[in-house]
C-alpha positions, 0 to 999 in steps of 0.5 A: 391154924395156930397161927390164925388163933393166935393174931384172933387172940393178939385182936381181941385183947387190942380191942378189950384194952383200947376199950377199957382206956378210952372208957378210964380217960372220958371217966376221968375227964372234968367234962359233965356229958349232960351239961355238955349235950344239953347246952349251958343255957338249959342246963341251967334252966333244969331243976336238979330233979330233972338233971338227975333223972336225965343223968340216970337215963343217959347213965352218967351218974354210975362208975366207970366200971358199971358204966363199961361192963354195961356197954360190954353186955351191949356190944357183945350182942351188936349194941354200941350205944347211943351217941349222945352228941349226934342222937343217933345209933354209934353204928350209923354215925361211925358207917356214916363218916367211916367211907370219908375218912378211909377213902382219905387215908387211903389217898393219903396212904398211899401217895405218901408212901410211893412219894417218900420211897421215890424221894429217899431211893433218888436222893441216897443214889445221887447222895450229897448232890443237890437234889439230896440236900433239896430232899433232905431239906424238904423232909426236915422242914415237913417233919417240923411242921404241924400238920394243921398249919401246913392245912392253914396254908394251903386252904389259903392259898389253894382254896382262898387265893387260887380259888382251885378247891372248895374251902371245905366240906366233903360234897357241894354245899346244896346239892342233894347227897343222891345227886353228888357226882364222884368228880365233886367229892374228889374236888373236895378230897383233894386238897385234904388229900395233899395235906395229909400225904404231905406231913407223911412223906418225911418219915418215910423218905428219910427212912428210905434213904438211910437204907438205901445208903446202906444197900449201896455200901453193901458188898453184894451191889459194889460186886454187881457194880465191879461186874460192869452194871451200872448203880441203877441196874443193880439196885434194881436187881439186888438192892430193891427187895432188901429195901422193900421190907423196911418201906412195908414196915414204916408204910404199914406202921404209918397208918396210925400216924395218918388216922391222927393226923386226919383228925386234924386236917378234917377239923381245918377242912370241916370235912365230915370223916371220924376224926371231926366226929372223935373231937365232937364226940371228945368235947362232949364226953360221949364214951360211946362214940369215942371208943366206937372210934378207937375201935376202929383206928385200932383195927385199922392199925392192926391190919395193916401190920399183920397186912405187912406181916403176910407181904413180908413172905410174898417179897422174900420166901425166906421169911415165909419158910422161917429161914433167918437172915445171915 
């Protein structure tokens, strides 16, 4: 139990802070919400009276302490405010794109994570041949490319040139939601997908190889080997569990670094998830919606560490029982 309290203690701190900083940044930001939600056009057409009263009702002309203590009472009871931009409940905008995005993510997730672990386990075992110069090379050149570019290319490619994928969107463009079949939204995942998991396997590949150089050196395998097992043999029965750990690590640590990248392949894509609605919700200065957004990428992250953190005990009991490595 004390252990239980203390990650609900370690959460809701997380939650307080990323709240607090994301209220400090859109304060602190020269976009004015009301000029941004109304449009310049009529904006300029209001009289100052009118600006004013509207400023008072959207509350953008308090601080941002005031500001953040209000939407604090409100959230403590279920209220996350009104998302200027969408016009909508913060609640049902993030519930509306949330299964988007986490449906991305995860495909992304976890393609990633068994690509990069595959590439890194064959290159460190057939190290300086030429399937390890090919994957370290592949990895290098992704690890350097933007993930918008890379999103540029393969809607051009994919989707303008092959015509295999549909150019944006998450459903078809004039089909009823109700009437959208699962085969089209995965038509339309796909290719956002493959994007996303692509810029994730690098990190994870290299990392891999490195450890399982590192296992191969070790003398417990170069004694398995001297008992007559082959290299594969024992990396299968002594090395994989020794790499495991480390994967989960970065596998699990990665999660934030796909929620970002996703915020950039959804705006390549147009696809409908939270990271194209934080940008829209960034462009505006819509606080509410913005730290309803953190929130969640935040208690996305910290799950999967604490994901990792209870995996460790199931892949080695030692962890599990407090024994420390030699």
């Amino acid at each position: 139990m004390g252990r239980v309290a203390l990650n609900l203690a370690k959460f809701v701190l997380l939650m307080i802070a990323v709240s607090i900083v994301v209220f400090v940044l859109v304060g602190s930001s020269p976009i004015d919400p009301v000029q941004a939600n109304l449009g310049q056009q009529a904006f300029m057409s209001m009289s100052e009276e009118q600006r004013a009263q509207l400023a008072d009702y959207w509350g953008a002309d308090l601080s941002i302490g005031e500001r953040y203590l209000n939407w604090l009472a409100s959230a403590i009871h279920g209220d996350w405010g009104t998302s200027l931009r969408f016009d909508a409940p913060v609640t049902e905008v993030v519930a509306s794109r949330a299964a988007n995005s986490l449906a991305l993510m995860a495909c992304a997730w976890t393609a990633s994570g068994a690509i990069g672990f595959a590439l890194g386990l064959a290159a460190a075992m057939r190290r300086d041949s030429l399937l390890d110069r090919f994957v370290k090379g592949y990895c290098y050149l992704l690890a350097a490319t933007p993930t918008f570019w890379v999103g540029l290319l393969m809607l051009v490619l994919f989707s303008v040139v092959l015509g295999w994928f549909p150019v944006g969107l998450s459903v078809p463009v004039g089909v009823p939601a109700d009437e959208v079949t699962v085969l089209q939204s995965l038509h339309h995942m796909i290719l956002p997908g493959l994007t996303l998991s692509l810029t994730g396997v690098a990190n994870i590949a290299l990392h891999t190889r490195e450890k399982a150089i590192d296992v191969i050196e070790s003398d417990c395998i170069r004694f398995a080997c001297a008992r007559g097992m082959s290299l594969r043999q024992a990396m299968r029965r002594h090395g994989l569990r020794n790499l495991l750990l480390p994967a989960m690590t970065l596998q699990f640590a990665s999660v934030s670094e796909i929620f970002g990248g996703s915020v950039l392949v959804e705006q390549v894509f147009s696809y409908p998830g939270l990271g194209r609605a934080a940008v829209t919700a960034g462009l505006g200065g819509d606080a509410a919606l913005l730290v309803a957004i953190a929130l969640v990428s935040a208690a996305i992250v910290f799950l999967g560490n604490l994901t990792a953190n209870l995996l460790y005990g199931v892949v080695d009991p030692r962890i599990r029982k407090g024994i420390a490595y030699a």
